[in-house]
N, C-alpha and C positions, 0 to 999 in steps of 0.2 A: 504494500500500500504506500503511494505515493504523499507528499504533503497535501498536496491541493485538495486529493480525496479526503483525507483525514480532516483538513479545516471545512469540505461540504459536510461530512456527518459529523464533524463539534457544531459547527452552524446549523444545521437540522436537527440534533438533539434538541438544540436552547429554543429555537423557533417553535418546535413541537411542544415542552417545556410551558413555554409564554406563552401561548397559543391558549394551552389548556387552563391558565390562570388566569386567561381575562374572560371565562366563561363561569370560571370557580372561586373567583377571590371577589369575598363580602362587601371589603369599601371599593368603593367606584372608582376612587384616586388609584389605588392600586393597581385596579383592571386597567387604568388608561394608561399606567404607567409599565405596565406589563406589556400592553398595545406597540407603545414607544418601543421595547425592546425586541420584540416581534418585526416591526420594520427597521430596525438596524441589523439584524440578524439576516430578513429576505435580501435586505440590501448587498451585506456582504457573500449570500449564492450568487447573484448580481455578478457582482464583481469578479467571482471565480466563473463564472463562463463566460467572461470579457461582457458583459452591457456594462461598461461603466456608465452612459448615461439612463438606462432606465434605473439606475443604483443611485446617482444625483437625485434623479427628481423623485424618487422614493423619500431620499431623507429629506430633499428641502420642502416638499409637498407639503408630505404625509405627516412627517416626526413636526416641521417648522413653521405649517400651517395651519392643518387640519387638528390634530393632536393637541397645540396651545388652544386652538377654539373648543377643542370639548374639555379640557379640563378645566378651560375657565368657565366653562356652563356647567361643567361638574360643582366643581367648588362654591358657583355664587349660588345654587338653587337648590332648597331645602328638600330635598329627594329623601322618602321613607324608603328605607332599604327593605324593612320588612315587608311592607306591601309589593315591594319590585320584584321581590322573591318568592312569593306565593305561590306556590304550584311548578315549581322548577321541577322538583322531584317525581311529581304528578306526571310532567311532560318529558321526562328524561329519556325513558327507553325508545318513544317514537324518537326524540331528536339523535339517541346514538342510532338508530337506522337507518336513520339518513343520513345522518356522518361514514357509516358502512356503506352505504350505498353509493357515494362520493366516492369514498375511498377505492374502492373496487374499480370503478368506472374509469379512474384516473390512473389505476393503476394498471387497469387491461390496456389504454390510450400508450402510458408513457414505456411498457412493458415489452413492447411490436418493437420497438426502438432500441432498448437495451438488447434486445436476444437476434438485433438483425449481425451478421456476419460482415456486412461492408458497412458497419456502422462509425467511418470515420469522419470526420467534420471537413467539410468541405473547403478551399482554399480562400472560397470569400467569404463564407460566414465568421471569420477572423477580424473582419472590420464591420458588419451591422451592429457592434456596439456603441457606431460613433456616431454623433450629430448630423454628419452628411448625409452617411448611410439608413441611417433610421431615416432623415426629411425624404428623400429620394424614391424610398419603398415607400412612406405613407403616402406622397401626393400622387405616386406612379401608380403602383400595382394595385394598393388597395386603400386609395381614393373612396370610393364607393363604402366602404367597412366603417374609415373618418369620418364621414359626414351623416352616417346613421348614428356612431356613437355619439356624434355632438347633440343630434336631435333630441337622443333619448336625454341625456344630460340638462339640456333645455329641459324639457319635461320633466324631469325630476326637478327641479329647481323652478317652476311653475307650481308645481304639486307640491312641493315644502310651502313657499309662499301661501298657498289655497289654504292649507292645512293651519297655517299659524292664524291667517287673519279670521276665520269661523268664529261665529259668534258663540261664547261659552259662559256657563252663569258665575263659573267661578272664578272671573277674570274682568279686568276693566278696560275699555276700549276707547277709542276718539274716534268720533265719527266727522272727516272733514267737512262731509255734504250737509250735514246739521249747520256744524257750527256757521257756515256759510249763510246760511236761510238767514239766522237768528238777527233779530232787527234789536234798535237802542230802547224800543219800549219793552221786549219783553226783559232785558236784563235791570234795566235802573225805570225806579218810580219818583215822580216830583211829586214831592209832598207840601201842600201849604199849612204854613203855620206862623200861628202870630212871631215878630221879631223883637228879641229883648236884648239890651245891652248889657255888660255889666257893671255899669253904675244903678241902672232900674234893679238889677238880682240884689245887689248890698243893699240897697236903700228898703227893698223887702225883707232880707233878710233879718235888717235890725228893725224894724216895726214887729218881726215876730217874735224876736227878741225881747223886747220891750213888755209885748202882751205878757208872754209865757211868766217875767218876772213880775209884771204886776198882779198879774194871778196868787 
């Protein structure tokens, strides 16, 4: 066994490892911190089959984007862990089935390829892990594959939107269209009333003054 192999399966142990603690570990910080070390770890497979750039934008995405934004919505919002856990146990054996059933699927896929006999790497797949080479395959060959994934992503990202703005009882909202309508009468009322100074308040004051002591 060579290095390179030995550092894929250290790197596939700890990925396997982290993988299963962000499914299994209680505080949420943990899980996302678990998360974090799951994509430094894909990163470095990455990097042993030369994509050093799909290994950049893993970390700077995923760990330096994505990652800081859920752990600050981790952190700021009052999340019952116990209620989030409800029924884990309950739904566990359908979810490791289809954990098997992934597993299997994936492994029949990448299986054809390890047991081929002329399975050595081809002269130019040596450089698709570079910037040129990746731009060149996406806008060339599979063009058409880009722009469905952009759409669906679009959509996803319409769909969070829809989803956040619904109206909910347990939550408070602005309604632009209202507040627009809303005219100066229904917010402020003129009130008439007699006007007093306060020389008239004093010079009252002490006349009741006056009575109370001569009482």
């Amino acid at each position: 066994m060579d290095f390179v192999t030995a550092l894929f399966y250290a790197f596939s142990a700890i990925l396997i490892i982290a993988a299963t603690q962000v499914i299994t570990a209680r505080n949420p910080v943990h899980a996302a911190l678990f998360l974090v070390l799951s994509f430094f770890t894909a990163a470095g497979i990455w990097l042993l089959l030369k994509a050093e750039f799909l290994a950049i934008v893993l970390v700077l995405v995923y760990v330096g984007a994505v990652m800081v934004l859920f752990l600050f919505v981790v952190m700021m919002l009052d999340i019952d862990i116990d209620k989030l856990r409800e029924g884990f146990w309950g739904r566990l054996p359908l979810a490791a089935i289809v954990g098997v059933i992934v597993a299997l699927e994936m492994s029949a896929v990448l299986l054809k390829g390890f047991l081929r006999p002329d399975n050595n790497v081809p002269a130019a797949a040596s450089q698709i892990g570079g910037t040129k080479a990746l731009g060149l395959e996406i806008f060339t060959n599979y063009l058409f594959a880009f722009e469905v994934a952009a759409a669906i992503l679009l959509l996803a990202i319409v769909a969070a939107v829809a989803l956040t703005l619904r109206r909910r009882k347990d939550s408070k909202y602005f309604d632009p269209a209202a507040a627009v309508k809303v005219k100066a009468a229904d917010r402020i009322r003129i009130v008439s009333m007699k006007a007093e100074s306060d020389r008239a308040r004093a010079k009252t004051d002490t006349q009741a003054n006056a009575e109370n002591t001569g009482a």
